[in-house]
N, C-alpha and C positions, 0 to 999 in steps of 0.2 A: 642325504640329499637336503641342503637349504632351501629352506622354504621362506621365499620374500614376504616380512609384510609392510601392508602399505599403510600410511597413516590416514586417516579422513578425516577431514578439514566438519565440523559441524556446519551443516548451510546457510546460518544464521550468525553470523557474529556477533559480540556483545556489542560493540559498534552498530551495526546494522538494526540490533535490536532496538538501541536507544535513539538513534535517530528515526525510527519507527515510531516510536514512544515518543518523543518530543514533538511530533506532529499532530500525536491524537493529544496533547496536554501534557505530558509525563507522570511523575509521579504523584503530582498537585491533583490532577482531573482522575489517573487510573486509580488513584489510593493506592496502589501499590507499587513497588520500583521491582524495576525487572532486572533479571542476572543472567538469563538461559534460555532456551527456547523452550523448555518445559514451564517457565512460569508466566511469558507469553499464551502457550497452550491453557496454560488452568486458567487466564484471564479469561480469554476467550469462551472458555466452557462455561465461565459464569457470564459473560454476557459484557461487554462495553459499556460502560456507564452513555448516555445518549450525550451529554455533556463534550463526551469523547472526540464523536463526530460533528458536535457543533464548534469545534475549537478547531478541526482540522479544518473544516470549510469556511474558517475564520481565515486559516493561514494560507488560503489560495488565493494568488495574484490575478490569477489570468480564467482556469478552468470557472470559479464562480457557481453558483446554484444552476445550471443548465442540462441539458437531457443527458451531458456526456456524465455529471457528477454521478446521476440517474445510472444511469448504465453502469456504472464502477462502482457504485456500493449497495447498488439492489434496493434503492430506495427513491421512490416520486417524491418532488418536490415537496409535495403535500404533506406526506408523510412525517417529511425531517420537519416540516413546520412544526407539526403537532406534537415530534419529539422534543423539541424546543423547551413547549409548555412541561416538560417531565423530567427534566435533565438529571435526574435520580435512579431513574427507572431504567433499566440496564437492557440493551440490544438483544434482537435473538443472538442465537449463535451462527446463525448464515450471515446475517447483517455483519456482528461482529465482526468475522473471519471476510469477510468482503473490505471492511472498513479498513481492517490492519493489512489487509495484502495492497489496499489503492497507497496505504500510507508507507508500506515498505517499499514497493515500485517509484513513488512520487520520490523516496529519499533516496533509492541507488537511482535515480534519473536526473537526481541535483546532483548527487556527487560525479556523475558522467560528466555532462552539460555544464556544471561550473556555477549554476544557479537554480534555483529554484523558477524562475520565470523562464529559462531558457527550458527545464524541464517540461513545466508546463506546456509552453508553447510546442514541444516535441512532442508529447501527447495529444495535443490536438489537431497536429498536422499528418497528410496522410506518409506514409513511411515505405520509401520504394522496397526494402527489406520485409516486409509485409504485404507487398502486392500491393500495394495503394491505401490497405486501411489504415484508418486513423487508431494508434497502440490503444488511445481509450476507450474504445467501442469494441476492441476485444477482453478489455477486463472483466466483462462479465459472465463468461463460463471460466473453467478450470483449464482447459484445453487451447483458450485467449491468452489466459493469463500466463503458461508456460511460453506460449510462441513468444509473448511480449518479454520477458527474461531472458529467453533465449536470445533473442535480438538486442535487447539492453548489453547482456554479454560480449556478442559481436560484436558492440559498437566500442565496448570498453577497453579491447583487445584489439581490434586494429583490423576483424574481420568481415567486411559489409555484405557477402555476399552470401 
């Protein structure tokens, strides 16, 4: 009896990683350059340089410092202000892992959309594939953040409903 096997795709690609990476600063801002999704992982275990997420909220056209950025990376306004002053000082690791998942989602939502602002603007609009919410206000549970990939996928593929 032949027994099939199947190949699986890592979920992560180096692509995906790095246009990940290149949001939060890349190799300049993280000090380190990524190859895997295990060396994304050990970033993240040590924490985001805050630097990190002050370059990514650099590189937003549309979204900007407002309740939605709030909401997707687990951080008030106030907060990021004060990280500002610290830009050395490395994120937790919820923060961290919140920041590189807005910044993974934000990079497959360019590469859908065709831009970055078109991206944007799809996250802050509400999304008939989501019931009417808007993708960025579910980025803050775990359980948000799969619906809104899933949906990301749909769109990629040709599937809206």
């Amino acid at each position: 009896m032949a027994v099939a096997t199947e190949k699986i795709a890592p979920e992560t690609t180096t692509s995906e990683l790095q246009k990940a990476a290149a949001l939060l600063g890349g190799a300049r801002v993280l000090a380190c350059s990524l190859t895997s999704p295990l060396d994304a992982h050990e970033l993240l275990l040590r924490g985001l340089p805050a630097s990190a997420l002050h370059h990514l909220v650099g590189q937003l056209v549309i979204i900007g410092k407002t309740d939605s950025l709030e909401k997707a990376v687990g951080m008030s306004l106030r907060t990021w202000q004060r990280r500002k002053d610290t830009p050395s000082k490395p994120l937790s690791q919820e923060q961290s892992g919140r920041a590189w998942k807005f910044a993974q989602t934000l990079a497959k939502a360019t590469d859908i959309f065709g831009s970055q602002v078109e991206a944007e603007q799809w996250l802050e609009r509400p999304a008939i594939g989501l019931e009417q919410r808007r993708p960025i206000d579910l980025l803050g549970t775990l359980a948000g953040v799969a619906l809104v990939e899933d949906h990301l996928d749909r769109l990629e593929y040709g599937v809206y409903a």
